[in-house]
C-alpha positions as CSV (number, residue, x, y, z in Angstrom):
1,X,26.6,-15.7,25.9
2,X,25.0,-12.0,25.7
3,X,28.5,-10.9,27.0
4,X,30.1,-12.8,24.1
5,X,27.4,-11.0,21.2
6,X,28.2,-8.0,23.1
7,X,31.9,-8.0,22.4
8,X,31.1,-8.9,19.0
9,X,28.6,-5.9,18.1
10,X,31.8,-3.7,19.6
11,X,34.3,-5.2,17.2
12,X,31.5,-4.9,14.3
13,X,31.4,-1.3,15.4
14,X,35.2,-0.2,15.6
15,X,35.7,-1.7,12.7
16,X,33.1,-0.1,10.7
17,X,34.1,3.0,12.1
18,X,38.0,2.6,10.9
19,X,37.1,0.9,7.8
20,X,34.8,4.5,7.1
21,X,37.3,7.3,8.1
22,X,39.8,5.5,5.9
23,X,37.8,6.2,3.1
24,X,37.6,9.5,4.1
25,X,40.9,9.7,4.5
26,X,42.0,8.7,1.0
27,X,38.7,10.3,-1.1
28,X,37.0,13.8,-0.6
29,X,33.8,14.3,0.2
30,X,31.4,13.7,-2.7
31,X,30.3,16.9,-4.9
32,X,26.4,17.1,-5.3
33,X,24.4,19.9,-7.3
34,X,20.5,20.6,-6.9
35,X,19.1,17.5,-8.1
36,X,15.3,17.9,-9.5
37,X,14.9,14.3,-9.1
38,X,15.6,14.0,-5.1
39,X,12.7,14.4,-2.8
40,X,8.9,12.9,-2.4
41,X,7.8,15.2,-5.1
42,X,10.9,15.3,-7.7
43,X,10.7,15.1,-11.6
44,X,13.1,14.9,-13.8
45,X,14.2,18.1,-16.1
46,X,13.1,16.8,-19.9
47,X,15.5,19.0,-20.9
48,X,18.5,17.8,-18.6
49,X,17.6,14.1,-19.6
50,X,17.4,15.3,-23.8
51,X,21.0,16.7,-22.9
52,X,22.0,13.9,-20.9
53,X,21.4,11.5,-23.8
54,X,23.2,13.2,-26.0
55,X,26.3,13.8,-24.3
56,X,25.9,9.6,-23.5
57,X,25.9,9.2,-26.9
58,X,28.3,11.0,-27.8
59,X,31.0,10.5,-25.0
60,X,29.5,7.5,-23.2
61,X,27.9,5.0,-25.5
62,X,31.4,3.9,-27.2
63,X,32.6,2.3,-24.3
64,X,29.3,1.7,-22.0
65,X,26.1,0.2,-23.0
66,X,22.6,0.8,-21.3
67,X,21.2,-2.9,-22.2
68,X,17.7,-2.8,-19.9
69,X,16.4,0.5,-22.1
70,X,14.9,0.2,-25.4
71,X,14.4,3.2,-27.9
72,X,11.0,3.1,-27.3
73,X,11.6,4.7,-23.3
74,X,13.0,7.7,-24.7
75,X,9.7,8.8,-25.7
76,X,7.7,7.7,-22.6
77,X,6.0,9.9,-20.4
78,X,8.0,10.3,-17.2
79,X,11.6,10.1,-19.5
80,X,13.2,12.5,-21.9
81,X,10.1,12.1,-23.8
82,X,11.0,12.9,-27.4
83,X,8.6,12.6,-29.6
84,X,7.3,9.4,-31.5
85,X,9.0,10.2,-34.7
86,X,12.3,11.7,-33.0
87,X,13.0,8.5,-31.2
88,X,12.1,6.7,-34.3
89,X,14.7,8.6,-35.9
90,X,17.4,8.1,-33.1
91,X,16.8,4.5,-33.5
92,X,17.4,4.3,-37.2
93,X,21.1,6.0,-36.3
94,X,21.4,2.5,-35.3
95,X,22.4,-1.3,-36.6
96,X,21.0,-4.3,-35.3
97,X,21.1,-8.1,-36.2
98,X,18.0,-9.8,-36.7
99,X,17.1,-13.1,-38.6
100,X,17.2,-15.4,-40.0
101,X,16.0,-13.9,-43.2
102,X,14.2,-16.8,-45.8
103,X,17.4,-17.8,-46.6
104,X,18.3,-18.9,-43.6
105,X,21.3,-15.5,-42.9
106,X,21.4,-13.4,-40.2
107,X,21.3,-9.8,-41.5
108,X,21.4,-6.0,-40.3
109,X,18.4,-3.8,-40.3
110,X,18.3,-0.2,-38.7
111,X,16.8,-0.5,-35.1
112,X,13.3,0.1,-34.1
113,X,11.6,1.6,-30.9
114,X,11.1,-2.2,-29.9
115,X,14.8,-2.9,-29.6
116,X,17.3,-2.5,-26.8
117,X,19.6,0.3,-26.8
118,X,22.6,-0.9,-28.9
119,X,25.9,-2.1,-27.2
120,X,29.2,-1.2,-28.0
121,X,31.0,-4.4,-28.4
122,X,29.3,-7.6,-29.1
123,X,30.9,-9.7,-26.1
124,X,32.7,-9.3,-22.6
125,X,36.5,-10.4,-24.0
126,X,35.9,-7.5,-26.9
127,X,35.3,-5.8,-24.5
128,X,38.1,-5.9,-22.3
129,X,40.4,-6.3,-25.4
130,X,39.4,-2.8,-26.3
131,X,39.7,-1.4,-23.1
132,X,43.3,-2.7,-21.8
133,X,42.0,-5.6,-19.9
134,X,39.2,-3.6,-17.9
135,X,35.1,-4.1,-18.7
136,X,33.5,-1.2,-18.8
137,X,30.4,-1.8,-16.8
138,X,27.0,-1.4,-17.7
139,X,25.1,1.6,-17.0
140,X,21.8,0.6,-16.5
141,X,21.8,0.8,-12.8
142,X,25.2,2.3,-12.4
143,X,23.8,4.6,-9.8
144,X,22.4,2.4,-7.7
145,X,25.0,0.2,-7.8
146,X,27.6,2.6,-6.5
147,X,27.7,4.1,-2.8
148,X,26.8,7.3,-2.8
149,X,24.4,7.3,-6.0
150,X,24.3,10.2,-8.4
151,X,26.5,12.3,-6.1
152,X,29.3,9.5,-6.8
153,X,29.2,9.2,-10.7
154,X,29.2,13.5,-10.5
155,X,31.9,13.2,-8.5
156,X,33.9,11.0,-10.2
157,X,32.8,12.4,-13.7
158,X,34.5,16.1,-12.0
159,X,36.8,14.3,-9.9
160,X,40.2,14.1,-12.3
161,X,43.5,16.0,-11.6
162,X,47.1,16.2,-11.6
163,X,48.2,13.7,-8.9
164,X,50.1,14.6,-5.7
165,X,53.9,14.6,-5.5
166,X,53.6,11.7,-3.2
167,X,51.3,9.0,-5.8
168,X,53.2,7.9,-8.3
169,X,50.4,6.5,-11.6
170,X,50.9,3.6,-13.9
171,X,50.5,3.8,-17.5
172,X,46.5,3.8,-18.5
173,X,45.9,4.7,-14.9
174,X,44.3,8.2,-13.8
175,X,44.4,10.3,-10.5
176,X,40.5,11.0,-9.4
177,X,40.2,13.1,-6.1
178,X,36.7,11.0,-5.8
179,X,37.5,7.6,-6.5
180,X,38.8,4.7,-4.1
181,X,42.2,4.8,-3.9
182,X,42.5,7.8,-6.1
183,X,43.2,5.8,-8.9
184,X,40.7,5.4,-11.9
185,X,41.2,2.9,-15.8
186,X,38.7,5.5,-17.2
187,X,40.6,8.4,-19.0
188,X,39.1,12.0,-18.1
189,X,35.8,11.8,-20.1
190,X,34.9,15.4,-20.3
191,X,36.2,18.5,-21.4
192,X,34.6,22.1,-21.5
193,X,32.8,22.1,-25.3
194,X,33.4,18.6,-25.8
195,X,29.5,18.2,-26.9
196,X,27.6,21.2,-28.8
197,X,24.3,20.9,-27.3
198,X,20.9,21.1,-29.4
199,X,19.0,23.5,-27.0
200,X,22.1,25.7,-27.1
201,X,23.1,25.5,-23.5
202,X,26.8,25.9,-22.5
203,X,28.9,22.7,-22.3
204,X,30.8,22.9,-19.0
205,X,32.4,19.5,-17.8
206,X,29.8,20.5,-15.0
207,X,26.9,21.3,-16.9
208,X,27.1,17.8,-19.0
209,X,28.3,16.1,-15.7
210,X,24.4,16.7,-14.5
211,X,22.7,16.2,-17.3
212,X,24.5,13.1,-17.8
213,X,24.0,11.6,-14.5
214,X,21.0,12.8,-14.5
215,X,20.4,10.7,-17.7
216,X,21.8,7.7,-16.0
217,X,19.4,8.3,-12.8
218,X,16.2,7.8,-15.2
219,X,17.8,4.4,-16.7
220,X,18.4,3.4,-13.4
221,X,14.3,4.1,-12.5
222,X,12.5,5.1,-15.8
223,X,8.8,5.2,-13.9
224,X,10.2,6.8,-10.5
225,X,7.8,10.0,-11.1
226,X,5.0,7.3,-11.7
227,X,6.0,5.7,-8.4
228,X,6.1,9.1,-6.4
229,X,2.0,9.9,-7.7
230,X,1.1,6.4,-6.3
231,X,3.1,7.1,-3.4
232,X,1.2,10.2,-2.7
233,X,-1.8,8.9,-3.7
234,X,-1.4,6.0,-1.5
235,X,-0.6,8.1,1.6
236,X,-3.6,10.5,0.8
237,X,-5.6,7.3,0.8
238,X,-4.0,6.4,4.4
239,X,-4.8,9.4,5.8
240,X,-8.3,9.5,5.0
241,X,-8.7,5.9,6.0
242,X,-7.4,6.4,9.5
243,X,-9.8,9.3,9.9
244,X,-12.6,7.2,9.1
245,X,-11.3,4.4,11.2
246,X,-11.1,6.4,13.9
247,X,-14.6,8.7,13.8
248,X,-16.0,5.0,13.7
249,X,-14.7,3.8,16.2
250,X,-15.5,6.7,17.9
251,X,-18.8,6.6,17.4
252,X,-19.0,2.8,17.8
253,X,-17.9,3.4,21.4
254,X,-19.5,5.8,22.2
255,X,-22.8,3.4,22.4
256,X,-20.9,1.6,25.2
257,X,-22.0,3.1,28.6
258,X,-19.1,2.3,31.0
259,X,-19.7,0.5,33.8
260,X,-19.9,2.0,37.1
């Protein structure tokens, strides 16, 4: 019996091993950039995640929606944080239906801070209708859905080219350096200039690639800088805890002769 679990864990282990360096073989290895967010004690640039909302409005939003934020997070401590009135405002760029009205109708209204962020088509098969027969998938939690996290999506977003002489492409289909297989649905997204940002900074495909993913890393965790204080605060709390366990114990002992 352990021989046979044995044999098993080696087969488990070969094959893992085969299954990764072809991966490898057929993708790169993953781009990254200095993320603010990585680390014990990382925060997220407001200004990387102000720009990073724009450029997923403007490039992103028409194909992908974000459905667990609401308006209101964009001007929560931790987030972008725009202010009150500016998030109020980017709601109001926005319909929603609400009712029924006294009449008994649906209506539209322009959204409020209390509403989820709008979605670009109003079911899955509009969806897919729009898009050639593929579903553009929520990004909510893209990054944590995907291997490889933000250094993926940045990949992928940087990660177009002309395809080899030897991989041949089918019509709607895209050659990505990053992506399994090489092949990708999703047409090359950005282009340098393709958003004229607020603050003025330069739009390389680069530059809104961050801020982007960035932007995608706090929908994925909106309070993950009010989880690293209680982290900290909890291992401070450890620390001195052991030391007090200890010295009392120590002294607690210490009333103990030892026998002879």
């Amino acid at each position: 019996m352990k021989n046979f679990f044995k044999s098993i864990f080696i087969i488990f282990l070969v094959t893992s091993l085969f299954s990764q360096k072809a991966f490898t073989d057929e993708t790169k290895k993953l781009l990254s950039t200095d993320w603010s967010f990585k680390g014990f004690f990382g925060k997220f640039d407001r200004a990387s995640l102000q720009r990073g909302y724009q450029v997923y409005t403007e490039v992103c939003a028409s194909c992908h929606s974000i459905k667990y934020l609401s308006y209101r997070n964009l001007s929560e401590k931790g987030g972008p944080e725009f202010s009150e009135e500016q998030a109020k405002a980017i709601a109001a760029n926005f319909e929603v239906t609400d009712g029924p009205n006294d009449e008994g109708e649906m209506f539209t209204r322009p959204a409020k801070l209390s509403d989820k962020f709008v979605k670009p088509y109003k079911n899955v098969k509009e969806a897919m209708a729009s898009n050639g027969g593929a579903y553009p998938p929520d990004m909510s939690v893209l990054v944590k859905a995907r291997s490889g996290g933000v250094d993926y999506i940045y990949s992928i977003l940087l990660g177009y080219d002309d395809p080899p002489g030897d991989i041949s492409l089918e019509d709607g289909v895209y050659y990505n350096a990053h992506m399994y297989g090489n092949k990708i649905a999703m047409p090359k997204p950005l282009s340098e200039g393709l958003v004229e940002y607020n603050d003025g900074t330069e739009a390389t495909e680069e530059q809104m690639a961050k801020d982007v993913v960035t932007f995608l890393a706090w929908a994925a965790e909106p309070h993950l800088e009010a989880r690293h204080k209680i982290g900290f605060k909890a291992i401070i709390y450890l620390i001195i805890l052991s030391f007090l366990v200890y010295f009392s114990m120590k002294r607690l002992w210490s009333r103990i002769e030892p026998k002879v």
